[in-house]
C-alpha positions as CSV (number, residue, x, y, z in Angstrom):
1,X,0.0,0.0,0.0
2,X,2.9,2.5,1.1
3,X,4.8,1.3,-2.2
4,X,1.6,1.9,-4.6
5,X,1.0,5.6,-2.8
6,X,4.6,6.5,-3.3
7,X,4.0,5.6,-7.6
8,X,0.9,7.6,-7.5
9,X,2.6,10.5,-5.8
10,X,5.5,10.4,-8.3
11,X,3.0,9.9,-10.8
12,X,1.4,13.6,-9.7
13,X,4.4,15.3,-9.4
14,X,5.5,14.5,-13.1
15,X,2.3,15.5,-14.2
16,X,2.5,18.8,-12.0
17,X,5.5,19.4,-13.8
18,X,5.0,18.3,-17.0
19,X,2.2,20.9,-16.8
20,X,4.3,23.3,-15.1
21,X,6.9,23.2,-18.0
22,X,4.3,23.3,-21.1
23,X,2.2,26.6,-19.6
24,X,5.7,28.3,-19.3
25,X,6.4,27.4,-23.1
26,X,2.6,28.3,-24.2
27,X,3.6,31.8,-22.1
28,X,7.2,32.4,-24.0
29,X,5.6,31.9,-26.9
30,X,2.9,34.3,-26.7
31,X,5.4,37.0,-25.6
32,X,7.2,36.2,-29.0
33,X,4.0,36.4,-30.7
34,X,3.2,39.3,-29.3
35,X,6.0,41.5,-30.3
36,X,4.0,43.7,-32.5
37,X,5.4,44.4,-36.4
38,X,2.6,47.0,-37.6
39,X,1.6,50.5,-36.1
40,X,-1.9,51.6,-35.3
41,X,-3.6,54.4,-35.9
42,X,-6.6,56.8,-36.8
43,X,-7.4,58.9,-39.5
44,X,-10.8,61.1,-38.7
45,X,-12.4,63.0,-41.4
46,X,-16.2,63.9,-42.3
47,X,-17.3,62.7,-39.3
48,X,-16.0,59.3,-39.5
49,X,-13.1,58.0,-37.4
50,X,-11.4,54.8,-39.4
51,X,-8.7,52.4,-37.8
52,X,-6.0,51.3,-39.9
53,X,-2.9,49.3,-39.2
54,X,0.4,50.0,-41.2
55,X,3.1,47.3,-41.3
56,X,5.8,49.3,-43.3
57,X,7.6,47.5,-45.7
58,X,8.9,48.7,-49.1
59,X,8.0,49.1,-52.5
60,X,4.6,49.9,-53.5
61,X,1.7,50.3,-51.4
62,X,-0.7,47.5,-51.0
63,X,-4.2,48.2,-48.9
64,X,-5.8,45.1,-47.3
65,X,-9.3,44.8,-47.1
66,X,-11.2,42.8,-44.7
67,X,-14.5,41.3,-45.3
68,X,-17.7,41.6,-44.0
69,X,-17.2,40.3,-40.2
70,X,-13.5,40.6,-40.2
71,X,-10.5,43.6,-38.9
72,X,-7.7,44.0,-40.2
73,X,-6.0,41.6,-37.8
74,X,-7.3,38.8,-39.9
75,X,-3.6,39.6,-42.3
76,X,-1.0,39.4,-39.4
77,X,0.5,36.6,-41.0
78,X,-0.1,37.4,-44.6
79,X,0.9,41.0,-44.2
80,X,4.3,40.2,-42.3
81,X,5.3,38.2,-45.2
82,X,4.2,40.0,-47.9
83,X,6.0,43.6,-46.5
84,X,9.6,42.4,-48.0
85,X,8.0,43.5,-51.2
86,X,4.8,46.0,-50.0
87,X,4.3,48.5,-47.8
88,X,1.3,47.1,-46.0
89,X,-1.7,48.6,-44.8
90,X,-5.2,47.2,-44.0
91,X,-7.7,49.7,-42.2
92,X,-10.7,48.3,-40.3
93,X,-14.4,49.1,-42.8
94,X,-16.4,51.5,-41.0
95,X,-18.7,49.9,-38.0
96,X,-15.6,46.8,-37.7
97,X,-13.3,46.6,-35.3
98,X,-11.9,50.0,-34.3
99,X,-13.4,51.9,-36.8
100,X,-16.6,54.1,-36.2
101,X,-20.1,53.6,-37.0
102,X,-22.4,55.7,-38.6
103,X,-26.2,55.9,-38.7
104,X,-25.5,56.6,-42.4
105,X,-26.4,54.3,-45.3
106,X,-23.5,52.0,-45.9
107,X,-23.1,51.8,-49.5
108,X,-20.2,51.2,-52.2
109,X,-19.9,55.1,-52.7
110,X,-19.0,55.9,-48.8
111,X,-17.1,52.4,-48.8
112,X,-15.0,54.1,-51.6
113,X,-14.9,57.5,-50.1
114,X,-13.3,55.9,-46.6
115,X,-11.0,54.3,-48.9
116,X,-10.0,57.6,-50.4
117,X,-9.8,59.4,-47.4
118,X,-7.1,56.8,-46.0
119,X,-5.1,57.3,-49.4
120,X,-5.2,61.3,-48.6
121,X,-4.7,60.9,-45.4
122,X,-1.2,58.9,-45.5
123,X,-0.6,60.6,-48.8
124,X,-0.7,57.6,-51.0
125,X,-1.1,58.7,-54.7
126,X,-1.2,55.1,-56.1
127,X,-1.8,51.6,-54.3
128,X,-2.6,48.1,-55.3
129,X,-5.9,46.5,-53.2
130,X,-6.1,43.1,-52.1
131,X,-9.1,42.1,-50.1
132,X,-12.4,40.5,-50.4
């Protein structure tokens, strides 16, 4: 009886640490995952305060462009790889995310219009868009 309790006692200790050891891993790697590659910002104009995030990069400028549902987030990993040959911004559609909501209808003309006011706002005179 003593002999089987001191087994199951060993037993719980390796899994204690076994546990111990994998949480601390899951927590390293969230800190490296973490480490943030874009910046975030605002642009507000006619009445409408849009989130975008900018990843940097070089070359020409591609915008991402979420879907219905989605942010920006949804390209961490695409974005990171693709900003060796773009710079890379995706902004959040108005009423997603970060980005404002309006009472006002939301149609392709003011989905355009948000788009053009993030080109004038970071003074992008030509871009490539990528989105769905």
């Amino acid at each position: 009886m003593n002999n089987t309790l001191s087994i199951s006692f060993k037993t719980f200790l390796t899994v204690i640490f076994i546990l111990f050891i994998s949480c601390k891993q899951s927590q390293q790697q969230n800190q490296m995952e973490t480490k943030t590659l874009y910046q975030e910002d605002f642009i507000q104009a006619n009445g409408i305060k849009l989130h975008y995030l900018d990843w940097g990069g070089s070359g020409q400028t591609l915008i991402l462009i979420h879907g219905l549902g989605d942010s920006p987030y949804i390209f961490l990993d695409l974005a990171a790889s693709l900003r060796k040959n773009f710079r890379i911004i995706a902004y959040s559609r108005r009423g997603h995310c970060k980005s404002e909501a309006t009472d006002m209808l939301c149609d392709n003309s003011t989905l355009v219009s948000d788009l053009k006011l993030l080109l004038d706002s970071l003074n992008i005179i030509k871009a490539n868009l990528l989105g769905w």
